[in-house]
C-alpha positions as CSV (number, residue, x, y, z in Angstrom):
1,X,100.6,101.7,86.6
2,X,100.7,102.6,90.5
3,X,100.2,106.0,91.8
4,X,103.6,107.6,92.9
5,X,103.2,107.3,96.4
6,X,102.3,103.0,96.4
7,X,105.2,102.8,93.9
8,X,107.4,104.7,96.9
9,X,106.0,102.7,99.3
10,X,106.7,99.4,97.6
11,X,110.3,100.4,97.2
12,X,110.6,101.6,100.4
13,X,108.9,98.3,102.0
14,X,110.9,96.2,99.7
15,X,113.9,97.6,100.3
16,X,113.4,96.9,104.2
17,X,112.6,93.6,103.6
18,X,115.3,92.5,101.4
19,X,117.8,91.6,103.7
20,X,115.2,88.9,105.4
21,X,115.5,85.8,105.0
22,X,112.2,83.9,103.8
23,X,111.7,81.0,106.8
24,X,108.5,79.5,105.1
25,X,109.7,78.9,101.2
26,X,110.4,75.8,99.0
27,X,112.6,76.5,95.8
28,X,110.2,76.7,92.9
29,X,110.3,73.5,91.0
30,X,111.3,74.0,87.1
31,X,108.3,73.8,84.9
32,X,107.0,70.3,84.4
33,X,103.9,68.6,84.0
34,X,102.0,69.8,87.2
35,X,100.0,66.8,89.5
36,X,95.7,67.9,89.2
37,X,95.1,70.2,91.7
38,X,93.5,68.2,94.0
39,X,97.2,66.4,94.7
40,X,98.0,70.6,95.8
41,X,98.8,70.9,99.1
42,X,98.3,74.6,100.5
43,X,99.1,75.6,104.6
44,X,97.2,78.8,104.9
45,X,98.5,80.6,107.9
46,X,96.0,83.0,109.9
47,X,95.3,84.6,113.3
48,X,93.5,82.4,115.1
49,X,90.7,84.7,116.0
50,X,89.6,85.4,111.9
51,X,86.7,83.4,110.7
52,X,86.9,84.9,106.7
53,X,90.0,83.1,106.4
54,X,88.4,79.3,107.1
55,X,85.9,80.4,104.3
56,X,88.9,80.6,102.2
57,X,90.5,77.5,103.4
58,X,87.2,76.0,103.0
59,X,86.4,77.6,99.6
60,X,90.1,76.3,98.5
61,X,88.8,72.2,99.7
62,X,85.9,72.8,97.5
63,X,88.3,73.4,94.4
64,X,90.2,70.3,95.3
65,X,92.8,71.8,98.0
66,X,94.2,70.3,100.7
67,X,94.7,72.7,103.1
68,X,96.5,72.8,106.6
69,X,95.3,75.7,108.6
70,X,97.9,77.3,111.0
71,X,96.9,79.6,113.6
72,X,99.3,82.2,114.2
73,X,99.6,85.8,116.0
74,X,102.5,86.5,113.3
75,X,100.9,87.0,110.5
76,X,102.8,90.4,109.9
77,X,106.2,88.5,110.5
78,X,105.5,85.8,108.1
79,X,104.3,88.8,105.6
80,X,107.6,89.9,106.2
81,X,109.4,86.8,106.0
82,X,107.8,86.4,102.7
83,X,108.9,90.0,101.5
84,X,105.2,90.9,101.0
85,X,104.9,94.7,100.2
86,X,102.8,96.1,103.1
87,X,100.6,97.5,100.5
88,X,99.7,93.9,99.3
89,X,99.0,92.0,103.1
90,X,96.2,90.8,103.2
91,X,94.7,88.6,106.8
92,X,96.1,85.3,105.7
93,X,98.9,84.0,103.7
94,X,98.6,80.8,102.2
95,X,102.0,78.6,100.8
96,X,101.3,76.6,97.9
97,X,103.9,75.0,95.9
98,X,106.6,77.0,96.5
99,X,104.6,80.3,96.1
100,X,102.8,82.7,98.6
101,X,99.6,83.7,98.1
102,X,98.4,86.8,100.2
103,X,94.4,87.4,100.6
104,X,91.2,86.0,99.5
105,X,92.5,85.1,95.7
106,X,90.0,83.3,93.6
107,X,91.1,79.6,92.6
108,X,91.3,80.8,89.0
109,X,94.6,83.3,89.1
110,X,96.0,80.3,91.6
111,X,95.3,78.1,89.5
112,X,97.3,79.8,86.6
113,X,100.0,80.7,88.9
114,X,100.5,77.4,89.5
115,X,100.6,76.0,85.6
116,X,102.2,78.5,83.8
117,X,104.9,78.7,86.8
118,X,106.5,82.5,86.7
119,X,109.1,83.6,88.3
120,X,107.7,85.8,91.4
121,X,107.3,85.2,95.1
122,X,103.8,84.6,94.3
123,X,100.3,86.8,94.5
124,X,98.1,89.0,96.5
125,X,94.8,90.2,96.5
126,X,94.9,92.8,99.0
127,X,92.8,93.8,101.8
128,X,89.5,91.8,102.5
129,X,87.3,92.5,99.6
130,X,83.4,92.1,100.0
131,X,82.5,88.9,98.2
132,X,85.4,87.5,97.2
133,X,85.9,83.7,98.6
134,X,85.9,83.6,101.9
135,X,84.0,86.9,102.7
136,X,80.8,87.3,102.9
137,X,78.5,90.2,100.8
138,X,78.4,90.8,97.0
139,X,81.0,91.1,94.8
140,X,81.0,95.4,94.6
141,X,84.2,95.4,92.0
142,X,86.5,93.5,89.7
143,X,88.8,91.8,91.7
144,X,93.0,92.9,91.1
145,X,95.3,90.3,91.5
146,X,98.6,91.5,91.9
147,X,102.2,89.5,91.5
148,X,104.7,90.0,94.7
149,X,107.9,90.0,92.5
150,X,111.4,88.1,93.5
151,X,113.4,91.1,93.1
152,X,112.9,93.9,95.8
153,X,113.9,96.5,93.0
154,X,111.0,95.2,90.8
155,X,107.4,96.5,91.5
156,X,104.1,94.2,91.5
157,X,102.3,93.7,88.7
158,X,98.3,92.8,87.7
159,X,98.5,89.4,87.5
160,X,94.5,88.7,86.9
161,X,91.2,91.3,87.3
162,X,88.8,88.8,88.1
């Protein structure tokens, strides 16, 4: 469970956000057999000055991505566009089949995101961790994946601790 004061903060940042209209989203497909993921097609947005973020790009080719980079000076926008909770944003945000995926987030929660298909906005790993892909230095601690929920009443949940 989330301290108080993230669980206010979500609320408050979700209730801001609510009104906006996401710019960057495809409707989720219902579940069905899903292509292997090297047919997945991600476009991971990014300020153009960040180098951690084509380690993740590149990280996500090596597990059979293909991925359009887009440099952008927006990157808070799009967060908001996508109804991010500011407490999730990570440097980059990354659309893959109809979900947003905030952060450095290792293949495997995408992976799962992506085949069991649930009904969120998508997941973040927030902040810029220390060894997690992209970034360089040893992993220091599990990894918390969290789930950026459709409904701005709703409050993220762990998704994965990798």
């Amino acid at each position: 469970m989330m301290p108080t004061t993230r669980r206010a903060t979500f609320r408050a940042v979700l209730a801001a956000t609510a009104a906006a209209v996401p710019l960057l989203t495809r409707p989720v497909r219902a579940a069905a057999a899903q292509p292997p993921a090297a047919a997945r097609e991600a476009t991971l947005f990014k300020n153009p000055n960040c180098d951690c973020c084509e380690g993740y790009a590149a990280y996500l080719r090596q597990n059979g991505y293909q991925v359009r980079v887009v440099p952008s000076h927006d990157i808070a926008l799009i967060s908001r566009q996508q109804q991010v909770p500011q407490d999730l944003e990570g440097c980059h945000i990354t659309m893959v089949d109809g979900y947003t995926v905030v952060g450095h987030v290792p293949v495997g929660p995408l992976d799962r995101l992506l085949a069991e298909r649930p009904d969120v906005r998508g997941i973040s790993l927030p902040g810029m961790p220390m060894g997690s892909p992209g970034m360089g230095g040893p992993k220091v601690e599990p990894f918390t994946i969290y789930t950026i929920p459709r409904d701005a009443a709703a409050e993220p949940a762990v998704h994965a601790v990798e």
